[in-house]
Each structure stands twice: as C-alpha cells, then as structure tokens.
C-alpha positions in Angstrom: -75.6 -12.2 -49.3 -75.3 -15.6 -47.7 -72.8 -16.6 -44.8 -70.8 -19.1 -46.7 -70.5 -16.2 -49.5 -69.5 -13.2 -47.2 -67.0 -15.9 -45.4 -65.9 -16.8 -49.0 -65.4 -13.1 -49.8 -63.7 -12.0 -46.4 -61.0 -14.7 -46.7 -60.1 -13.0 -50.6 -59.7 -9.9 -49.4 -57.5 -11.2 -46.4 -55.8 -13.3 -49.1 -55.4 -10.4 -51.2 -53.9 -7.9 -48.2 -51.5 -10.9 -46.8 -49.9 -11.4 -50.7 -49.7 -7.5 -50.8 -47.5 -7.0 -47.8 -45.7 -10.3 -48.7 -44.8 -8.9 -52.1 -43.4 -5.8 -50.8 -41.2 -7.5 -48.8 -37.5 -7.1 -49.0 -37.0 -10.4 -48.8 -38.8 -11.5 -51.3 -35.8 -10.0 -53.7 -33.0 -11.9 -51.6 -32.1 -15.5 -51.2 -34.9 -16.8 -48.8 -31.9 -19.3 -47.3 -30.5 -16.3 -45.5 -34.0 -16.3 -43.6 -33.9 -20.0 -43.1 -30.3 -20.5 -41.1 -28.7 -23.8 -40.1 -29.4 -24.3 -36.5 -27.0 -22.0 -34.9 -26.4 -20.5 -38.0 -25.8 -16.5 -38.1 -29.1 -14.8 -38.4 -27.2 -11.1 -39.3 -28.0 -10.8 -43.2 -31.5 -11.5 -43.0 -31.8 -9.5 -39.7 -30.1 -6.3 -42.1 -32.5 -6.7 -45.1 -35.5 -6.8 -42.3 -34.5 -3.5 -40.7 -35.1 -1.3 -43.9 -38.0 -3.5 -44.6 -41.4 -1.4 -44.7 -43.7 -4.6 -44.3 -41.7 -5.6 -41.3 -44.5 -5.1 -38.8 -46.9 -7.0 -41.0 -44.1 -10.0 -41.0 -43.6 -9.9 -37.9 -48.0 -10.1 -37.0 -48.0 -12.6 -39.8 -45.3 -14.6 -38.0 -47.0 -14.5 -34.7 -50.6 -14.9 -35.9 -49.8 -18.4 -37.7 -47.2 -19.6 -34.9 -44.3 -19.8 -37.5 -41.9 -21.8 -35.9 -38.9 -21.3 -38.3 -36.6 -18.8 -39.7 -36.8 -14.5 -39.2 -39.8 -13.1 -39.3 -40.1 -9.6 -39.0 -36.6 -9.1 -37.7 -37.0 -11.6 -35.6 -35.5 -15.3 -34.8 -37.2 -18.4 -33.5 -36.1 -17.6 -29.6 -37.0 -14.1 -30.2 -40.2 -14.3 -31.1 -41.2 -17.0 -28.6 -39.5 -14.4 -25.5 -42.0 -11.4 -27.4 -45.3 -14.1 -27.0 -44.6 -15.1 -23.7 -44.0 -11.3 -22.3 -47.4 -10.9 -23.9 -49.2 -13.3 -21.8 
C-alpha cells in the first residue's frame, strides 16, 4: 500500500470514530443554541445535558485538539477550557 493511500485510509477511519462519538452525543438531540450562548449568556442547560453525556471526554479532546474557540465543549465554556490548556503547559 502506498503512503498517499494509507494517509487516505487513516483519515476515514478517524473520520469515521470522530462522527461516531459526535452522534452519540446528547447534544446532538437538543437545541445546539443552548451550546452556542450570547456572550455572557447562561451556560447551565447545556452544561446539564453535558454531565449525563457518555461522549463527554471525547468532546471535550475534540474541543481541545481543534482549538474550538466557541460554545461548551465537553462541559466546558470558552474561559474554561483555555484555564484547563494553560494548567497543562
């Protein structure tokens, strides 16, 4: 198998194991505007769904892997996340 082929199959499967997760996410049956607030807006409602969540960890590594810069990601806000990536460093 060539390089270009094995890259071309390795980014299915990842494509593949991302949808997975994303389908099984809670929020994917809720209104995605409660995971999008106004600035300042209350982040409780989407912070509830995430807790029961069962793909929260995989949000959350999503979130952080791809530098999302809006809305709740794996239980967490914006600020949140950004205080978790900086205790990391």
């Amino acid at each position: 198998m060539h390089e270009r082929e094995l890259m071309s199959l390795l980014n299915s499967v990842d494509e593949v194991e991302e949808a997975s997760w994303q389908e099984r996410a809670l929020c994917a049956q809720t209104d995605p505007e409660a995971f999008f607030p106004e600035k300042g807006g209350s982040t409780r409602d989407a912070k509830k769904v995430c807790v029961g969540c069962e793909v929260r960890s995989e949000c959350l590594e999503y979130a952080l892997s791809n530098d999302e810069r809006f809305g709740i990601w794996g239980g967490l806000s914006e600020r949140e996340r950004r205080k978790l990536k900086k205790r990391a460093v």
